[in-house]
C-alpha positions in Angstrom: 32.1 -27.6 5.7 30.1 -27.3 8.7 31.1 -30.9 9.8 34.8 -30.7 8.8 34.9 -27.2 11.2 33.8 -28.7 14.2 36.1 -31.9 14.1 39.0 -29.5 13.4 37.9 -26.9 16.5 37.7 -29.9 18.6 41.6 -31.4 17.6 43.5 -28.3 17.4 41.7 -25.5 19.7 39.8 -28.2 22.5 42.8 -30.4 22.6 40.3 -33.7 22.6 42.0 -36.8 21.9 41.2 -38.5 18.7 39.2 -41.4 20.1 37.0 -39.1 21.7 36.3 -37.6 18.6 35.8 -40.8 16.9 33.6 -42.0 19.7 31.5 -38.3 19.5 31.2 -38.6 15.9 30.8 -42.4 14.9 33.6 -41.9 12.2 37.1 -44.0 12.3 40.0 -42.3 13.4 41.6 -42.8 10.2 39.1 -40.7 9.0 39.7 -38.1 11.6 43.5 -38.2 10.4 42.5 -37.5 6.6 40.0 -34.8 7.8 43.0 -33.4 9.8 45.9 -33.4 7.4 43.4 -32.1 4.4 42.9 -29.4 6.2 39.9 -26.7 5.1 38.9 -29.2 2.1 36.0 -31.4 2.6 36.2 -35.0 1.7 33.8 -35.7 -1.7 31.9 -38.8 -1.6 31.1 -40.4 -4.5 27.1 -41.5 -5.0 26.7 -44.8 -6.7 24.5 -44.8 -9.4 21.3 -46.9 -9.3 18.6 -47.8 -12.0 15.3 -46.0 -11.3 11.4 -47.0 -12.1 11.4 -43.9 -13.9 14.1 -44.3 -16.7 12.1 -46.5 -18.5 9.6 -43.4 -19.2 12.6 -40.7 -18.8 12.1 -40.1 -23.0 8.5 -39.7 -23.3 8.8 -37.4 -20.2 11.4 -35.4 -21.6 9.1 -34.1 -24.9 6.2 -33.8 -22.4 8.2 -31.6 -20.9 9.5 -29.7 -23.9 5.8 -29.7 -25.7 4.9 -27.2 -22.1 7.6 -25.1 -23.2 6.0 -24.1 -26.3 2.1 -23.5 -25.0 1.1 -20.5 -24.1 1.5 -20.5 -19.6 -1.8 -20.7 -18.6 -2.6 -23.8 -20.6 0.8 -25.8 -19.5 0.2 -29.2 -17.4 1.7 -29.6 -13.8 4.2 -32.2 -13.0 1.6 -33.4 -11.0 -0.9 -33.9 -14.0 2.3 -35.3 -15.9 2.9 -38.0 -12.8 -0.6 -39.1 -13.4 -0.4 -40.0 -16.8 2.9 -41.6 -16.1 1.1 -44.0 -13.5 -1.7 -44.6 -16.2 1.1 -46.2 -18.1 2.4 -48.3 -15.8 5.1 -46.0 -13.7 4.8 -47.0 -9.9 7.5 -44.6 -8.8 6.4 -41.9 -6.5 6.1 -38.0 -7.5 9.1 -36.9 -6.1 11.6 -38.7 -8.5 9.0 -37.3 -11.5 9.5 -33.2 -10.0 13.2 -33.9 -9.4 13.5 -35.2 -12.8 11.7 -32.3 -14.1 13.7 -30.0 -12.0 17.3 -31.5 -13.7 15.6 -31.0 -16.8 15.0 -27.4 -16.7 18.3 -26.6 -15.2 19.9 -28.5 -18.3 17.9 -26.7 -20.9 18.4 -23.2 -18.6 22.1 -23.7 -19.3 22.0 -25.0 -22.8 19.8 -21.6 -23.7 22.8 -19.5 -21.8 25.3 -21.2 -24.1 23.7 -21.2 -27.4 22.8 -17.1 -26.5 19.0 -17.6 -26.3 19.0 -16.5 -22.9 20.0 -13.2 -23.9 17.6 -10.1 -25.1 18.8 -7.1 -27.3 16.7 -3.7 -25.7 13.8 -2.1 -28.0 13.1 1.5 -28.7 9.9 2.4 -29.3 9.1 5.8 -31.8 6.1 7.9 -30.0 3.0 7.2 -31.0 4.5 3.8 -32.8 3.0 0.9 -30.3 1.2 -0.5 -27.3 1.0 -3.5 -25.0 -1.6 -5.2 -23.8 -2.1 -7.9 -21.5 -4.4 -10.0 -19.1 -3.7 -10.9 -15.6 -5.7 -12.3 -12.5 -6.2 -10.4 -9.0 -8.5 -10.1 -6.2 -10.7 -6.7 -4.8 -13.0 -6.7 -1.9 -16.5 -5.2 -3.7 -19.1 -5.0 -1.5 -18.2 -6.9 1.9 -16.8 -9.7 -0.2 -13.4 -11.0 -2.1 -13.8 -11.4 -5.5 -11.0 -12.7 -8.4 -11.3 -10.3 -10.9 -9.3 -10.5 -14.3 -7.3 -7.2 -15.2 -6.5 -5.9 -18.4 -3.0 -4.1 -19.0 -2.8 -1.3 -21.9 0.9 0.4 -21.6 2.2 2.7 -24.4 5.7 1.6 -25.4 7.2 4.9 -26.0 5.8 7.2 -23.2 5.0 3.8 -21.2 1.8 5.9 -19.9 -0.6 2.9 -18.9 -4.2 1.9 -17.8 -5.0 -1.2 -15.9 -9.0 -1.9 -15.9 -10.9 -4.9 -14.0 -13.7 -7.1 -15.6 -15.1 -10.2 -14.3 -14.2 -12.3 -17.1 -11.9 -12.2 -20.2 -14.3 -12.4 -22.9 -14.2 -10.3 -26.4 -16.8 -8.1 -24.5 -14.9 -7.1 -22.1 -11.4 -6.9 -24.1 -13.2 -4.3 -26.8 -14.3 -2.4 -23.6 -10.7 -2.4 -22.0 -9.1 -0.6 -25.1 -11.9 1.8 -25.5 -11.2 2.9 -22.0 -7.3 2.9 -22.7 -7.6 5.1 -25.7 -9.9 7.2 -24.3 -7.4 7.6 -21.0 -4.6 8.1 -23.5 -6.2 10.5 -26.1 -5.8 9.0 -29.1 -4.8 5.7 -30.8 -1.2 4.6 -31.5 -0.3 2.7 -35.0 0.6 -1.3 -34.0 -1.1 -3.3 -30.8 1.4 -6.1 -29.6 -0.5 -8.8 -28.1 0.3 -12.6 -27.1 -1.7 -15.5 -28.7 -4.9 -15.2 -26.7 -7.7 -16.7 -27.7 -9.7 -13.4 -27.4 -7.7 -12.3 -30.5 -6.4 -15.6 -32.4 -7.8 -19.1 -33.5 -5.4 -20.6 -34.5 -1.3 -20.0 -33.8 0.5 -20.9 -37.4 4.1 -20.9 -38.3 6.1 -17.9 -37.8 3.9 -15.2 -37.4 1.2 -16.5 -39.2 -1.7 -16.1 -37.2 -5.9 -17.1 -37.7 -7.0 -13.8 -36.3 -10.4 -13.8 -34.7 -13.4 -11.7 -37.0 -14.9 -9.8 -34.6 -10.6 -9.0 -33.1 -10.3 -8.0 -36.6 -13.5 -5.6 -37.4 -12.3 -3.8 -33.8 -9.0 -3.3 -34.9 -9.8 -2.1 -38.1 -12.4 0.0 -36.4 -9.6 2.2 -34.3 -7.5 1.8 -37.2 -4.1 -0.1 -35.6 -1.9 -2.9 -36.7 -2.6 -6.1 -34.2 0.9 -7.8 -33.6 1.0 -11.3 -32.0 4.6 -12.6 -29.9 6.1 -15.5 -31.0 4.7 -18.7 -28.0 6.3 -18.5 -24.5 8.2 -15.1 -26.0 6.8 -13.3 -23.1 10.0 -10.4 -23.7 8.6 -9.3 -26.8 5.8 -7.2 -24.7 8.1 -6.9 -21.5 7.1 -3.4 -20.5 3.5 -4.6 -20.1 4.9 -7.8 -18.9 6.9 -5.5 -16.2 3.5 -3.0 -15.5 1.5 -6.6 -14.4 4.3 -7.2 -11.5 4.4 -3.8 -10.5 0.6 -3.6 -10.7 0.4 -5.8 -7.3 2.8 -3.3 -4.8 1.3 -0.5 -5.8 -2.5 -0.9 -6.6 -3.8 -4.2 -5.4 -2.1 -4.5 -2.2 -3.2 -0.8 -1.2 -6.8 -0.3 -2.4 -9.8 0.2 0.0 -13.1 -1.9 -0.4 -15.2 -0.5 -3.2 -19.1 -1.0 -3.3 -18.9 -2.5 -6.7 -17.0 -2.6 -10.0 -17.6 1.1 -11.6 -16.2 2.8 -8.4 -13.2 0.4 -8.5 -11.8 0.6 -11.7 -12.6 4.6 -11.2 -10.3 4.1 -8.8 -7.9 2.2 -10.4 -7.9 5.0 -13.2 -7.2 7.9 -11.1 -4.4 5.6 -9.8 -2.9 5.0 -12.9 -2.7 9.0 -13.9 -1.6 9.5 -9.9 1.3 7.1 -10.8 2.4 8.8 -14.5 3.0 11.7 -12.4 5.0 10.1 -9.8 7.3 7.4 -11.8 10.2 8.4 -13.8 10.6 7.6 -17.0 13.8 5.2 -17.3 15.2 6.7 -20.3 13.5 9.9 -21.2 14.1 12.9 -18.7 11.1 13.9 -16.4 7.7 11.5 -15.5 5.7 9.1 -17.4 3.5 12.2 -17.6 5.9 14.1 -19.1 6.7 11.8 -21.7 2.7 11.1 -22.5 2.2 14.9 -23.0 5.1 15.0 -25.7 3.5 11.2 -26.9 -0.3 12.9 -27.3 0.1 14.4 -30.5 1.5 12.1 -32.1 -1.3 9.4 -31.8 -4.4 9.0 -34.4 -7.4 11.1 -33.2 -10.3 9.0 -31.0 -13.1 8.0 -32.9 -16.1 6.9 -32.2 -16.2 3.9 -29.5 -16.3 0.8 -31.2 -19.9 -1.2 -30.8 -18.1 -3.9 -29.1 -21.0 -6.9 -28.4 -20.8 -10.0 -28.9 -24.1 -11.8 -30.5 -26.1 -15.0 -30.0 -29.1 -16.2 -31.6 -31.5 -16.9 -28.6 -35.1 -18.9 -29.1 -37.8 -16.8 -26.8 -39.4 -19.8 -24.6 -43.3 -20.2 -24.2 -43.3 -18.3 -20.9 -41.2 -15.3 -22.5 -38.0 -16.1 -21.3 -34.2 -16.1 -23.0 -31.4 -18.6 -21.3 -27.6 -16.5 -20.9 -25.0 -18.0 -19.0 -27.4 -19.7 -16.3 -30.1 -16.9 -16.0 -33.0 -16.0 -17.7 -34.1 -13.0 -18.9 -37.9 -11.5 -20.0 -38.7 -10.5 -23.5 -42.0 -8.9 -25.2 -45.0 -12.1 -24.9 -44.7 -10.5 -28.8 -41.9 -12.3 -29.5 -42.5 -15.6 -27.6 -41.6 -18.9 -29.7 -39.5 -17.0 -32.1 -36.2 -16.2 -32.7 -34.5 -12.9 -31.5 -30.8 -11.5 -31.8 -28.9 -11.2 -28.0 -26.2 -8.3 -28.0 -24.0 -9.3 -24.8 -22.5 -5.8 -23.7 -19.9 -6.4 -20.8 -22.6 -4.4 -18.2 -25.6 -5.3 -20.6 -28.2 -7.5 -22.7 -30.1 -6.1 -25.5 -32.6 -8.1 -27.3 -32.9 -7.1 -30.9 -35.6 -8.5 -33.4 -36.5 -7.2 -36.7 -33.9 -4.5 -36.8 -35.3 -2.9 -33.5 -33.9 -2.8 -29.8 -36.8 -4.8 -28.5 -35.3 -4.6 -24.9 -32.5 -4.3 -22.4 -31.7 -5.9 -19.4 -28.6 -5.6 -16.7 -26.4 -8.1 -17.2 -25.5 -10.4 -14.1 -22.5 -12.6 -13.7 -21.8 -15.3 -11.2 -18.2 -16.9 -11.8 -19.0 -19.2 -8.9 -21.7 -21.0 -10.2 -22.4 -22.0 -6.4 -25.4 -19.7 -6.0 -28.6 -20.6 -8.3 -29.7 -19.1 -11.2 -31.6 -16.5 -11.8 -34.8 -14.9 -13.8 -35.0 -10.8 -14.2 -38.4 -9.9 -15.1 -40.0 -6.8 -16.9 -43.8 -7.2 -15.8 -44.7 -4.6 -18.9 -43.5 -7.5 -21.0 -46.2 -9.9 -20.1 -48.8 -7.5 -19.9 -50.3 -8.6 -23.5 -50.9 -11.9 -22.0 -52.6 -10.9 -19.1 -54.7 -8.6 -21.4 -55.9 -12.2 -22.9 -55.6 -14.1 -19.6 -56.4 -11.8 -16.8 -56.7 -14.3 -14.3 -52.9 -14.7 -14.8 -52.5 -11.6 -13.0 -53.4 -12.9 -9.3 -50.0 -15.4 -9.2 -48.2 -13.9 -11.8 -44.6 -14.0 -11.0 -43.1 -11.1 -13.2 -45.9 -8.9 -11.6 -44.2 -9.2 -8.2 -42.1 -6.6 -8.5 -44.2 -3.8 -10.1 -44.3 -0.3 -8.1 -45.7 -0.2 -4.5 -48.8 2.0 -5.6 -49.7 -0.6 -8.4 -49.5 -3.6 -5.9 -51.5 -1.8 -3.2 -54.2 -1.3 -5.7 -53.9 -4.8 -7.2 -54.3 -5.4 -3.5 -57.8 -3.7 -3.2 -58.9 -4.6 -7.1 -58.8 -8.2 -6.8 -61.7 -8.1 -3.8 -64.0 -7.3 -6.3 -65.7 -9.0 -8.8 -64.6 -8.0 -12.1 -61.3 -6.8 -10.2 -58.7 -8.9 -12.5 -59.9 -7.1 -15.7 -60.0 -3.3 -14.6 -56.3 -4.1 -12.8 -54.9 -5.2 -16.1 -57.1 -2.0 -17.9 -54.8 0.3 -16.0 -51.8 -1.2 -15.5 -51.8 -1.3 -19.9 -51.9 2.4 -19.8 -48.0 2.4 -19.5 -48.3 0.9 -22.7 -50.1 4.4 -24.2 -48.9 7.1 -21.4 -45.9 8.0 -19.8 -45.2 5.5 -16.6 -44.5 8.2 -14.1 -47.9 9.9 -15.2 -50.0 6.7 -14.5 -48.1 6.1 -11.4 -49.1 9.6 -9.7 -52.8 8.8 -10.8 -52.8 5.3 -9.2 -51.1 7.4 -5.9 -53.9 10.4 -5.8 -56.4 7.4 -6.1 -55.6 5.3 -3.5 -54.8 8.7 -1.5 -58.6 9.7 -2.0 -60.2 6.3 -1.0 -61.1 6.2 -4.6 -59.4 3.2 -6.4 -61.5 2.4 -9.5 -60.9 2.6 -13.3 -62.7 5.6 -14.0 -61.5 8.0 -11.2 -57.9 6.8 -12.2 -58.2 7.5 -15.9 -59.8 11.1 -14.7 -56.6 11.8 -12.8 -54.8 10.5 -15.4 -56.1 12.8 -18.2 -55.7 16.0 -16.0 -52.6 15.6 -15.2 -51.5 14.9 -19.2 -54.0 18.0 -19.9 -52.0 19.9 -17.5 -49.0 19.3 -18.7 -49.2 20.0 -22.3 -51.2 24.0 -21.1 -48.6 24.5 -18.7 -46.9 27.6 -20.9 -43.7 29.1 -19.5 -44.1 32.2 -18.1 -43.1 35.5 -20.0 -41.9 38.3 -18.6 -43.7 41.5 -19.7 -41.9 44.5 -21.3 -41.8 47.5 -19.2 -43.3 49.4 -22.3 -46.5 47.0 -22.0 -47.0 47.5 -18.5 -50.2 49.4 -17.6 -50.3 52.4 -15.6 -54.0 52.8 -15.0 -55.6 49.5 -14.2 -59.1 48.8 -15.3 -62.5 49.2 -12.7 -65.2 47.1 -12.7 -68.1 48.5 -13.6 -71.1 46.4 -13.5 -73.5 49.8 -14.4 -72.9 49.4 -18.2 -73.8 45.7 -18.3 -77.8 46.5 -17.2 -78.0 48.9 -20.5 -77.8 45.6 -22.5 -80.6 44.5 -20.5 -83.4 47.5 -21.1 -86.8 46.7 -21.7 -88.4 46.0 -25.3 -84.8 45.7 -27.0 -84.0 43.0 -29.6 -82.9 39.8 -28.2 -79.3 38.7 -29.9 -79.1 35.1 -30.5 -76.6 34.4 -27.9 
């Protein structure tokens, strides 16, 4: 229209002759005439159609295309990936054609859903206490001085739509039995049904209808907090649209406003005081008053909390020669006991306990590097390896894992290994933690080396005062009144020299 205005401005308000305008424009002035008489209507133009390279492969694109539709969004292919397979079987068209093709495609199937009515949703009501939402979504926090992608787990209740939203580094069952733990904990108590999509966190295997392969350890947790788990039909995001709706709003009014945290604890203690910040603030859409509001008349209708469900997740590990376990690229110490053999691995989303013959043989922080760009790492426990050094004392001079032992037990591993004979005393004291408190042997080693004194014996001296005065340190009492004497006592040494007269019978003490 744009076009048509200015050749019409130029004839009828600028008077210019119509071989000007045919000479400005490059059209005929026949042309001109038609655009004239036509007035405001643009001439159409038909386009010609002409064979492409792609309609030999514009089937087999087509159910490419309608296979995405029914996988769950984060495992559809790109156009791009779909172009490449194209090429692989013989297309030599360019990318473009394949995205506008793709594009057509959509739009048809868009307005085929409009007509048939799929494109329409009825409204659901929720009964208090009846349901929640969950969800997963991906964002980014600054923790620490640096940006991190972090994946975020949505719990909304449908009724009161009171909600929690929680960050973890990774979207593992750990993490997703810690995320409602923390929800129903926030919420203060447990509502009857969870509606979830397909996630592989939850479902092996997506059957017909709702049949659903529902993970064991998915199961156990939800029979554990006693709810109904409830799966969405594929690509039926709707079905859990309030969640849905909560990961949108999530970014304006959390993630685009929160300071830099110094790592994940203080953010998502953040993110929880935000959440209860926001009930109080945001109106409920169809009950009167807040989100608040609505979650106080929610509360007593949902099932009491119990007991946080032991939500690890368990490997079989083999303990290597050197005393080492292999998780997720780093290595962790065990007990030299337990070297060669088999031990259970509890993975906890903060965590790592090593359990072997029905005890917690140790724990370790667990450390996570999404990255993969930095290089492994090993976490030592030097107590772990000290029943080798008790065999192999020489092992103690290079030992790695005894690096990091306390200051005061490397300054006098410092001064023992001068000596001859050094090697075996040092690994003598340091296997009193294995027999005395730590902090005890610690203070011993300090009063030592504070004395000029560093040897086994003055050590194990210190040692066994300070145990001996802790166990006859008695708490004070305070005396009655009543008991209190009024008269105290004199010495008098006069009466003592009568035992001692001259030619009396000597007692046998």
């Amino acid at each position: 229209m744009g076009f048509l205005s200015v050749i019409r401005r130029w004839a009828l308000r600028d008077k210019v002759p119509i071989r000007e305008i045919s000479r400005r424009t490059g059209l005929s002035r026949n042309t001109i005439r038609k655009y004239l008489r036509e007035g405001a209507v643009e001439a159409k133009f038909k386009t010609p159609s002409r064979p492409s390279k792609l309609d030999p492969y514009a089937d087999r694109l087509s159910v490419w295309l309608l296979a995405q539709t029914r996988k769950p969004r984060k495992e559809r292919r790109t156009v791009k990936q779909m172009h490449a397979d194209l090429v692989k079987l013989g297309y030599d068209g360019s990318y473009g054609r394949v995205a506008a093709f793709a594009r057509a495609w959509q739009s048809d199937r868009h307005r085929a859903e409009q007509t048939t009515g799929r494109g329409t949703f009825v409204p659901l009501v929720f009964q208090p206490g009846e349901a929640f939402q969950f969800d997963w979504s991906e964002d980014w926090a600054n923790i620490g001085g640096e940006r991190i992608k972090l994946q975020v787990a949505h719990i909304k209740l449908s009724h009161s739509r009171a909600f929690l939203v929680r960050a973890y580094p990774l979207q593992t069952h750990e993490m997703l039995f810690d995320a409602h733990w923390h929800a129903f904990r926030v919420f203060g108590g447990v509502p009857g049904r969870g509606i979830y999509d397909n996630m592989k966190t939850a479902v092996d295997r997506v059957g017909r209808s709702k049949q659903r392969d529902v993970n064991a350890r998915f199961r156990a947790m939800a029979s554990h907090y006693v709810f109904e788990p409830e799966f969405c039909n594929p690509a039926a995001g709707w079905e859990k649209g309030q969640v849905e709706k909560n990961v949108q709003d999530a970014h304006n009014r959390m993630w685009q406003v929160m300071p830099v945290f110094k790592d994940l604890d203080e953010l998502n203690q953040w993110l929880e005081d935000r959440c209860l910040a926001l009930w109080a603030e945001t109106a409920h859409q169809t009950l009167p008053g807040s989100i608040a509001d609505a979650w106080n008349a929610e509360k007593p209708t949902l099932m009491a909390l119990p007991p946080a469900f032991d939500g690890f997740v368990e490997h079989s590990k083999r303990v290597s020669p050197t005393c080492l376990i292999t998780f997720e690229r780093n290595r962790y110490s065990v007990p030299a006991s337990f070297a060669n053999h088999r031990v259970s691995l509890h993975v906890y989303p903060d965590r790592l306990v090593v359990v072997a013959e029905g005890q917690t043989v140790c724990r370790h922080h667990r450390i996570i590097d999404r990255t993969h760009r930095k290089p492994s790492k090993v976490v030592y426990d030097w107590r772990h390896y000290l029943a080798v050094v008790q065999r192999k004392s020489g092992a103690l001079r290079n030992g790695a894992p005894f690096t990091e032992m306390p200051e005061a037990f490397r300054r006098l591993q410092d001064t023992m290994l001068r000596k001859e004979g050094g090697d075996r005393e040092m690994v003598d004291i340091l296997s009193l933690v294995l027999h005395h408190d730590e902090a005890a042997v610690l203070c011993a080693v300090e009063l030592a080396l504070e004395a000029g004194v560093p040897t086994k014996t003055h050590i194990l001296n210190l040692l066994h005062r300070l145990i001996d005065r802790k166990s006859t340190n008695h708490p004070e009492v305070d005396t009655p009144d009543a008991l209190s004497l009024e008269t105290a006592p004199k010495a008098n040494v006069d009466r003592y020299d009568a035992l001692r007269q001259a030619g009396e019978n000597r007692h046998a003490s």
